[in-house]
C-alpha positions as CSV (number, residue, x, y, z in Angstrom):
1,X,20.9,-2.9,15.6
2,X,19.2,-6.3,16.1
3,X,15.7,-4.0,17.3
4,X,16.3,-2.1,14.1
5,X,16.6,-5.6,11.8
6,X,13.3,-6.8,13.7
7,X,11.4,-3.7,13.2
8,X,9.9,-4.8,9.4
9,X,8.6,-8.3,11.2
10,X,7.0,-6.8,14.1
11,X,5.3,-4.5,11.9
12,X,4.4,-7.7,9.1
13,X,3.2,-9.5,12.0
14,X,1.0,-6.6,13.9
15,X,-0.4,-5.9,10.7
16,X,-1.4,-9.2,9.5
17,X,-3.1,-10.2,13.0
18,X,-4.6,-6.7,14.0
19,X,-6.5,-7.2,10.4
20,X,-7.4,-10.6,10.4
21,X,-8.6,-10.6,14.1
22,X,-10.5,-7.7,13.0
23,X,-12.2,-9.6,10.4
24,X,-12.4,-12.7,11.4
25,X,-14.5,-11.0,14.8
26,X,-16.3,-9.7,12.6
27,X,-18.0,-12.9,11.6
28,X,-17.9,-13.9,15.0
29,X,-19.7,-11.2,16.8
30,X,-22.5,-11.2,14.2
31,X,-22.8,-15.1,14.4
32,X,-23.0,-14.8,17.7
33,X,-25.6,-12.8,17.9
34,X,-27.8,-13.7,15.6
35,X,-27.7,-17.2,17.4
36,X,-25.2,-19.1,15.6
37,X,-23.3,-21.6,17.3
38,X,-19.4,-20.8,16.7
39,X,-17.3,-23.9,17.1
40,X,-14.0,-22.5,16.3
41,X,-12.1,-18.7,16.2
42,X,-8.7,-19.2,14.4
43,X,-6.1,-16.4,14.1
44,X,-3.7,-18.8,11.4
45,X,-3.9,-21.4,9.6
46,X,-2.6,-25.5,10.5
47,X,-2.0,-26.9,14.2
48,X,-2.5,-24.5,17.2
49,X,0.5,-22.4,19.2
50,X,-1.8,-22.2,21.8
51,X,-5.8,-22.5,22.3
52,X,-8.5,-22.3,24.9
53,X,-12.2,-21.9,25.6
54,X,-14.5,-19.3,25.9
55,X,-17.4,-19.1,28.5
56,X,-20.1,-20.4,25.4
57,X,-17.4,-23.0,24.5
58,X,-16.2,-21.2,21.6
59,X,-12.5,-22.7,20.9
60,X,-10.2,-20.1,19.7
61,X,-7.0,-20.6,18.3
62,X,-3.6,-19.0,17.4
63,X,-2.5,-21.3,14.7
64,X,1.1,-21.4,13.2
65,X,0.6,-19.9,9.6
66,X,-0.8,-16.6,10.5
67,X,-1.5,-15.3,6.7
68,X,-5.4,-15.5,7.5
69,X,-8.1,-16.9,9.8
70,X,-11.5,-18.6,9.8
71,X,-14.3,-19.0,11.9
72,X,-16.4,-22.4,12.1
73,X,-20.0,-22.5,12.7
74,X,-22.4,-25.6,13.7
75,X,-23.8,-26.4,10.2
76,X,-25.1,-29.8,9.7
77,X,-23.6,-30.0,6.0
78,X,-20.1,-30.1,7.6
79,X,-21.0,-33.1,10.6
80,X,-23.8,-34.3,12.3
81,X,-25.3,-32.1,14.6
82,X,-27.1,-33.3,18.1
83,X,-31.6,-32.4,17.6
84,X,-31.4,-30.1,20.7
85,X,-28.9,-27.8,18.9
86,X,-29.8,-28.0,15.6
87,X,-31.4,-23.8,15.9
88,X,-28.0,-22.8,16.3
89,X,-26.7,-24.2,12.9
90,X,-25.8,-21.7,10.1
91,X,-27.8,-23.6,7.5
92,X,-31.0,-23.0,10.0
93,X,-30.7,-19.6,9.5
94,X,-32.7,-17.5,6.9
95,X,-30.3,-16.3,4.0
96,X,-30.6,-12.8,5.5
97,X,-29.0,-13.9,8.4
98,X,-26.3,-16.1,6.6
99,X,-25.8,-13.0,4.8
100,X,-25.5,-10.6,7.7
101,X,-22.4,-13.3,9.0
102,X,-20.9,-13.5,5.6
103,X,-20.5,-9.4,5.3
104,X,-19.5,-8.7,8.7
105,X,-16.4,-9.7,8.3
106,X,-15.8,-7.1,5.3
107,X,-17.6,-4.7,6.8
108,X,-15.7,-4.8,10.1
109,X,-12.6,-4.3,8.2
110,X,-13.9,-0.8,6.7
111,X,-15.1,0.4,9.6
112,X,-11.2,-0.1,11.0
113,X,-10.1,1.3,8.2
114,X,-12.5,4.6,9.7
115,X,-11.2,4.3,13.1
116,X,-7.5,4.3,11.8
117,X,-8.5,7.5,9.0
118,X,-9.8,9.0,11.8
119,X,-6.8,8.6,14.4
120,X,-4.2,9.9,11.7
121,X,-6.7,13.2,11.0
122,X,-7.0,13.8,14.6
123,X,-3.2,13.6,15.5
124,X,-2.7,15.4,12.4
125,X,0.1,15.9,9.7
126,X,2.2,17.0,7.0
127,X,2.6,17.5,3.6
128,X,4.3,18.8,0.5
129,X,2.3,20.3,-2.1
130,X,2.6,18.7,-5.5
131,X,4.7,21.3,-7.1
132,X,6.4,20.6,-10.4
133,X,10.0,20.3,-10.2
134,X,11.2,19.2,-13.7
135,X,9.5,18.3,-17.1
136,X,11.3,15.8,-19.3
137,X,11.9,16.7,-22.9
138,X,9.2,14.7,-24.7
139,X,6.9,13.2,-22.1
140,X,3.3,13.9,-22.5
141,X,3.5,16.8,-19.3
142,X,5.9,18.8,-21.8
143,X,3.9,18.1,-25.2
144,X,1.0,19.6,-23.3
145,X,3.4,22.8,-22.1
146,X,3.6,22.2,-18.6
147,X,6.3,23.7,-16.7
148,X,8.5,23.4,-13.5
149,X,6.9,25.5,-10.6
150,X,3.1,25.4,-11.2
151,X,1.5,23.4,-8.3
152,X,-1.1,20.6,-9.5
153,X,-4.4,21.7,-8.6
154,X,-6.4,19.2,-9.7
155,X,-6.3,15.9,-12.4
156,X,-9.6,14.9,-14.1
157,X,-11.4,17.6,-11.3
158,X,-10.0,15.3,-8.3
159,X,-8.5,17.9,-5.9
160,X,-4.6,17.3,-5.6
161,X,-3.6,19.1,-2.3
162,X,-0.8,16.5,-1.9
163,X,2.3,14.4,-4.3
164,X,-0.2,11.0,-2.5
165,X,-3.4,12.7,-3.9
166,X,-1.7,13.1,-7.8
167,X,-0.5,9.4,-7.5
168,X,-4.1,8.8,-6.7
169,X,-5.6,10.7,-8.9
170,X,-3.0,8.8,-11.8
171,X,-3.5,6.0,-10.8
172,X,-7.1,5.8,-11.6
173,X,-6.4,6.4,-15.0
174,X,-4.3,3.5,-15.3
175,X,-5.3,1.2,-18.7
176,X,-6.8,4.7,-20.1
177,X,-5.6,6.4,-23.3
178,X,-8.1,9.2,-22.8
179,X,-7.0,12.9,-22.6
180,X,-6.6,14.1,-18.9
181,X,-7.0,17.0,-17.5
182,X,-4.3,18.8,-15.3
183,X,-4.9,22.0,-13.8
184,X,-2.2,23.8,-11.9
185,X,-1.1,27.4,-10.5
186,X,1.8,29.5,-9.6
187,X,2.2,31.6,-6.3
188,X,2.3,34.8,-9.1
189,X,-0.3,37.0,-6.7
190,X,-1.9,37.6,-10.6
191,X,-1.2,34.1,-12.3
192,X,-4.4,32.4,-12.9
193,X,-4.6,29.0,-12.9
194,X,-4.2,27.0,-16.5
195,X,-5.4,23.8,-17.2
196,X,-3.8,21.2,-19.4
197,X,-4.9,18.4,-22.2
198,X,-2.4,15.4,-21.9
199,X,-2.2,12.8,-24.3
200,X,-1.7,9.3,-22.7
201,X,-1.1,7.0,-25.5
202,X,2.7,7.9,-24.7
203,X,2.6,7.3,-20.9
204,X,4.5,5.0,-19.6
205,X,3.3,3.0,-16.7
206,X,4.0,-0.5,-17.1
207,X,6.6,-2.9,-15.2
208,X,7.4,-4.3,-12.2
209,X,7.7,-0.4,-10.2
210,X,5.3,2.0,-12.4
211,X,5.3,5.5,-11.6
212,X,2.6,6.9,-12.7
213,X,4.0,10.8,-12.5
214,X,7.4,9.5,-13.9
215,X,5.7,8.6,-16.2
216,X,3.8,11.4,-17.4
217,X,7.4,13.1,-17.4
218,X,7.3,15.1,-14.3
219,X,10.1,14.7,-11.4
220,X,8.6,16.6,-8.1
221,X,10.2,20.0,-6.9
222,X,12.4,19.7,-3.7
223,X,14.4,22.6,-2.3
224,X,18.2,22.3,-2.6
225,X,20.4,20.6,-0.8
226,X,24.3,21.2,-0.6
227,X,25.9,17.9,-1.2
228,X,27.7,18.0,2.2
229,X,27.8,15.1,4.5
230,X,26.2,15.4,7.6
231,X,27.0,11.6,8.8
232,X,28.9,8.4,7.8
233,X,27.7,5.3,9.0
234,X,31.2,2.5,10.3
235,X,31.6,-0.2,8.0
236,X,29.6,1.4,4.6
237,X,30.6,2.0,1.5
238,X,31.0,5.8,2.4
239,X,32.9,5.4,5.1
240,X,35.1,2.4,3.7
241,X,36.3,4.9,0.9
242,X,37.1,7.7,3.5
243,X,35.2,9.9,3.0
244,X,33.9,11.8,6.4
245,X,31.0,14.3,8.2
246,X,32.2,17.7,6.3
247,X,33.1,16.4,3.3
248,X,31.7,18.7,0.5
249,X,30.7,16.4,-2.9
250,X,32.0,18.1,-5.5
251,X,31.7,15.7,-8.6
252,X,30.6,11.7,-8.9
253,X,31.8,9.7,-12.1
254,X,33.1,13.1,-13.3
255,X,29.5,14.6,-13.6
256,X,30.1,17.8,-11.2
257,X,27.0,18.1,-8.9
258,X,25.7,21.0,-6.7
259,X,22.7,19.4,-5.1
260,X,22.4,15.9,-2.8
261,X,19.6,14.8,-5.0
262,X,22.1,14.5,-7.5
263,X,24.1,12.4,-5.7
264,X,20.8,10.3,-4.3
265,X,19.9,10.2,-7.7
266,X,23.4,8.5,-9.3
267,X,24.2,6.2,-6.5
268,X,20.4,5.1,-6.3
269,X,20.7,4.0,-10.4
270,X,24.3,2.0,-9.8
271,X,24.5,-0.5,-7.5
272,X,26.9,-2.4,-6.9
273,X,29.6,-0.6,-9.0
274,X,33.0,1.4,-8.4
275,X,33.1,4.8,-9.5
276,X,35.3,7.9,-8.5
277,X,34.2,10.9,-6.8
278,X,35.6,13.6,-6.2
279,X,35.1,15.5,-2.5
280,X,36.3,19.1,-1.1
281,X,37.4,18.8,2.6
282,X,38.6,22.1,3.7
283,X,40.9,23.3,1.2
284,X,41.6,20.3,0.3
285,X,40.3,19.0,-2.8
286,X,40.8,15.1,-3.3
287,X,39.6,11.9,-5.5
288,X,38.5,8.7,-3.5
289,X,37.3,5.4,-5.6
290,X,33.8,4.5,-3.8
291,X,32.0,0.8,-4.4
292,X,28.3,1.6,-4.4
293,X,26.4,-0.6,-2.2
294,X,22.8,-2.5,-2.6
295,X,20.0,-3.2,-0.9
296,X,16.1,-3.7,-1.6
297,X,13.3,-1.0,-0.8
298,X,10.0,-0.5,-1.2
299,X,8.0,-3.7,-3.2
300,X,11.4,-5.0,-3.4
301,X,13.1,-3.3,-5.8
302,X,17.4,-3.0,-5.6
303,X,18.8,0.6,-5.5
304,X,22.5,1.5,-4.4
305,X,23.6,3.0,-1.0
306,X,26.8,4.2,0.3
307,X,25.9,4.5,4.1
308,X,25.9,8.6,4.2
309,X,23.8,11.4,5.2
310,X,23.4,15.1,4.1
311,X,23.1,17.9,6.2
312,X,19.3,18.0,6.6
313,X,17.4,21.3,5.2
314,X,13.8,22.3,6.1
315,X,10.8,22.3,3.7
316,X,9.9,26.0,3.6
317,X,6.5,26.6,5.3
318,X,4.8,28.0,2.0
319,X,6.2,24.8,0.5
320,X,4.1,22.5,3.3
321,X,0.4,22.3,4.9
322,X,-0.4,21.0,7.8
323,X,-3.9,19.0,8.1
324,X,-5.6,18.0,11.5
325,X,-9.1,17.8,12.6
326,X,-10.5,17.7,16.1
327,X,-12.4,14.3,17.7
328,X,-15.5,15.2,15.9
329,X,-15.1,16.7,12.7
330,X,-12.2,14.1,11.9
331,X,-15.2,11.3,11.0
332,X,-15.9,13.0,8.1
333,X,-12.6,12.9,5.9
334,X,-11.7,9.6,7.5
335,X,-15.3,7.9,6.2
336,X,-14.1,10.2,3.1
337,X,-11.0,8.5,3.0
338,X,-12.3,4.9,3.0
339,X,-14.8,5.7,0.5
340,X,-12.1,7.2,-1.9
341,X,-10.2,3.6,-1.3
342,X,-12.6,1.5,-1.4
343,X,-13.9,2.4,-4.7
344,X,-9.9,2.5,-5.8
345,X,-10.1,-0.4,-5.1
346,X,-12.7,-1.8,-7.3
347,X,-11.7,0.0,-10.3
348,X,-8.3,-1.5,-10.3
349,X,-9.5,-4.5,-9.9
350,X,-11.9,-4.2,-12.5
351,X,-9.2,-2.9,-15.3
352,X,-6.9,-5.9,-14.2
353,X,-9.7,-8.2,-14.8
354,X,-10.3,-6.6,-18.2
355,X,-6.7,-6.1,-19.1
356,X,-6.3,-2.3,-18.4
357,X,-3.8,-2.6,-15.9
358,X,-0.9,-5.3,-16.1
359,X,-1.3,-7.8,-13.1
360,X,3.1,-6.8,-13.2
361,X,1.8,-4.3,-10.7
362,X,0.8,-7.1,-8.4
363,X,2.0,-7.3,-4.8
364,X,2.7,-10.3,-2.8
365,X,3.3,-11.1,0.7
366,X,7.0,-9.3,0.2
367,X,5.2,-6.1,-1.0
368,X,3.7,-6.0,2.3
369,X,6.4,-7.2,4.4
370,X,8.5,-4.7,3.1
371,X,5.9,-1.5,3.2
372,X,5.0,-2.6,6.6
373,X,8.3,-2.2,7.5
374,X,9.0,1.4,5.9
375,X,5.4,2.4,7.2
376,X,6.6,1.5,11.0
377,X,9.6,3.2,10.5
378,X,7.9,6.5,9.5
379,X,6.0,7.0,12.8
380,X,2.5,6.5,14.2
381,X,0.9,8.7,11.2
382,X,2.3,6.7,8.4
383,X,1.6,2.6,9.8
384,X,-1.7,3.6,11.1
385,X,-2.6,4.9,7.0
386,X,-0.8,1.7,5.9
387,X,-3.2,-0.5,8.2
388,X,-6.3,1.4,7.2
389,X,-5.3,1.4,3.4
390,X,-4.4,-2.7,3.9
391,X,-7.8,-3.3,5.5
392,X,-9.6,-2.5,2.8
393,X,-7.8,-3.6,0.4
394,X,-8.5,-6.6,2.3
395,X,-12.2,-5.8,2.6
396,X,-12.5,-5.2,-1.1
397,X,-10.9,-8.5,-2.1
398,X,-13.1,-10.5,0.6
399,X,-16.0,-9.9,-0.8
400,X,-15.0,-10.4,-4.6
401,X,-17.4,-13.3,-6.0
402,X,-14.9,-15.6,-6.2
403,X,-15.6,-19.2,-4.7
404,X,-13.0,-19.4,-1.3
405,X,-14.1,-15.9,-0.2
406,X,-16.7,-14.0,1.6
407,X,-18.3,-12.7,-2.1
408,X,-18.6,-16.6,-3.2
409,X,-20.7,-17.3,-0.3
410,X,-22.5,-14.5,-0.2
411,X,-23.1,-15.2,-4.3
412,X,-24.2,-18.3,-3.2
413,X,-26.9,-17.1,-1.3
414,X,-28.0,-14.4,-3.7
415,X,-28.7,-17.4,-5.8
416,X,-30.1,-19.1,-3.0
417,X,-32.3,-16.2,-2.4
418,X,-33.1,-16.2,-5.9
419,X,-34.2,-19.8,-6.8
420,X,-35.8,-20.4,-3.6
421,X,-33.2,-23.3,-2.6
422,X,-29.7,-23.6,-1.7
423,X,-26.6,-24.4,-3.9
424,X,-26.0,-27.8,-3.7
425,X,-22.6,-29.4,-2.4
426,X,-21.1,-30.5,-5.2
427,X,-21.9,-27.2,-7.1
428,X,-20.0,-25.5,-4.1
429,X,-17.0,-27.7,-4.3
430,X,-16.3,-27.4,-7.6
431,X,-16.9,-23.8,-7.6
432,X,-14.2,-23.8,-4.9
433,X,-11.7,-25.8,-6.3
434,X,-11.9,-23.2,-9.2
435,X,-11.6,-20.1,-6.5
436,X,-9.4,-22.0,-4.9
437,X,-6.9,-22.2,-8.5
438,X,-7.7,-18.5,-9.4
439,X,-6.4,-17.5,-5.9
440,X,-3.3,-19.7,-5.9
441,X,-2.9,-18.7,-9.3
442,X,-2.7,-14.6,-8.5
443,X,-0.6,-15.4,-5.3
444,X,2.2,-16.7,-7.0
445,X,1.9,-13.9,-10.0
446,X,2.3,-11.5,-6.8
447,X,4.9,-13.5,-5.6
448,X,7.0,-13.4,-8.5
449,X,6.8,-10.2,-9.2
450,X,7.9,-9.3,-5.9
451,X,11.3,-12.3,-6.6
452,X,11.4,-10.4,-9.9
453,X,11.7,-6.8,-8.2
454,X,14.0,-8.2,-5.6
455,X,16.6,-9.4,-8.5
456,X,16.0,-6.9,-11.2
């Protein structure tokens, strides 16, 4: 139990330093060889855990905030530097080179984001294909006729082959009220495939938790499962109201039920309150009064519990496709995958900026803390797609122009490049104050939100 309450911080913490060692080597490496003196290597921020020297008197250090990193370079506009060593300063350097440093870091986060793409295609795995299980009554997916068993094909002519390509696909429609195009098919040998016009002006997609494919009024199609527990976890809700492995769910709050999901589905929507539900145990047919449980998932967000398990039913094979690659032909749709990202990426960041997308979306430090934790648990597969996704969503923020990060420096010496001479100090410093205000600013928006999805 106590390895199982760890699990979430081993995965914040491998996480965090894997990507900003990553990065911050990045600038390093380059520095290095480009002839740049590098003072300092800091994985953290504030006084040292530990630190030590390197052969070329490079001091690295594991610092006791370890939400970031930073290298330090000899340049003489931070301290005097000895004649006999002034080559190896940054501000020496031609601006190509400066600019070389600046994007390594960036850069050496996409290409680990490659490495990891490429790891998950190689081992391989699994998924469901996007078929329709329900259409609300009066969501754009039912205005535009859509119907429960057609498989999504394809959204705006981005190929759907998976429930995490549609959410992709959706979400880069975010802040649109454009039509969009949904093509789907049937497993009818003769049924040819339709495409759909859906209005978005209705779709719903704002708040703390949007769901983009909620929102269009589509719930995805699972195969049934008979509401029969499987297993009871000591000292739950569940098992505190007596009911036990066997027990067949017959109704819950007087709403009879047939299928688990059901149940999932109720419990999930009431935490925290009593209600009665009524179970089948052999011939037996009794009422028991069960206190729903809480606790917080994904980005923080509070659903009930009751500590139980159903009797687990396989995915039918014609419901599932299996995807792997071998060592070569696995670079392709991993450099594929960052690209797709990357560009994400961008575009949301973009529509935030222009007020497309609410920044309620945001995630802070919980958002990750938790994800990095539900990743973990999942397996090898699922954290090493979390780390690639994370680093470069790092990547893409790095090398935003915003004074603080690697895109203000390298703005500055665009500019630098441009008029022939460098920014001057005091130009920098207030720029950087102002970076440094917009970052603090979007930190604690994250931050809330994620408070806010914790007690809503």
């Amino acid at each position: 139990m106590m390895l199982q309450a760890l699990l979430p911080i081993i995965a914040f913490i491998v996480a965090i330093l894997m990507l900003v060692t990553v990065h911050e080597y990045g600038h390093c490496w380059v520095a290095k060889r480009l002839g740049i003196k590098v003072l300092r290597f800091s994985i953290g921020f504030g006084k040292p855990i530990c630190r030590w020297h390197g052969k070329d008197g490079t001091e690295y250090w594991l610092a006791m905030l370890p939400l970031g990193g930073y290298v330090k370079l000899l340049d003489e506009r931070e301290g005097p530097v000895a004649s006999e060593e002034l080559h190896f300063a940054y501000n020496r350097k031609p601006v190509w080179a400066r600019m070389l440093v600046v994007l390594a870091g960036p850069v050496t986060n996409f290409l680990l984001a490659i490495l990891l793409f490429w790891l998950v295609f190689v081992v391989g795995f699994e998924t469901v294909k996007p078929i329709v299980g329900n259409v609300a009554l009066g969501s754009p997916a039912a205005a535009a006729g859509m119907k429960p068993g057609e498989q999504i094909v394809a959204i705006d002519h981005r190929a759907t082959p998976s429930w995490q390509k549609v959410m992709l696909a959706l979400t880069w429609r975010l802040g649109s009220q454009a039509e969009m195009t949904v093509v789907t098919k049937t497993d009818a040998p003769t049924a040819a495939e339709k495409t759909y016009v859906l209005d978005l002006k209705n779709w719903q997609v704002d708040g703390l938790n949007p769901d983009p494919i909620k929102g269009l009024g589509i719930t995805p199609y699972h195969p049934p499962v008979p509401p029969v527990i499987a297993r009871v976890l000591n000292h739950q809700p569940a098992a505190e109201a007596g009911i036990m492995p066997n027990d067949r769910v017959v109704a819950v709050a007087g709403v009879p039920v047939s299928d688990w999901y059901d149940v999932v589905t109720y419990i999930q929507a009431h935490p925290n309150t009593t209600v009665p539900v009524k179970i089948q145990r052999g011939e037996q047919t009794k009422t028991v009064m069960l206190t729903i449980g809480q606790k917080v998932v994904g980005a923080g967000h509070a659903v009930g519990f009751i500590g139980a398990e159903a009797k687990a039913v396989e995915w039918p094979a014609a419901l599932k496709q299996h995807q792997q690659y071998n060592v070569i032909t696995a670079w392709l749709p991993a450099v594929n995958e960052t690209l797709t990202y990357s560009a994400f990426n961008f575009v949301i960041f973009g529509k935030m900026v222009l007020g497309q997308v609410s920044l309620k979306g945001l995630g802070g430090p919980i958002s990750i803390f938790t994800s990095a934790g539900n990743a973990f648990k999942e397996g090898l597969v699922v954290y090493c797609s979390f780390l690639a996704v994370l680093s470069i969503m790092l990547a893409c923020i790095n090398i935003l122009p915003i004074p603080g990060l690697d895109g203000g420096h390298l703005l500055y010496l665009v500019i630098e490049a441009i008029k022939k001479r460098p920014v001057s100090v005091e130009a920098q410093l207030m720029a950087w104050r102002i970076g440094l205000f917009f970052l603090l600013l979007l930190m604690l928006i994250a931050t809330m939100n994620d408070l806010l999805r914790a007690f809503q």
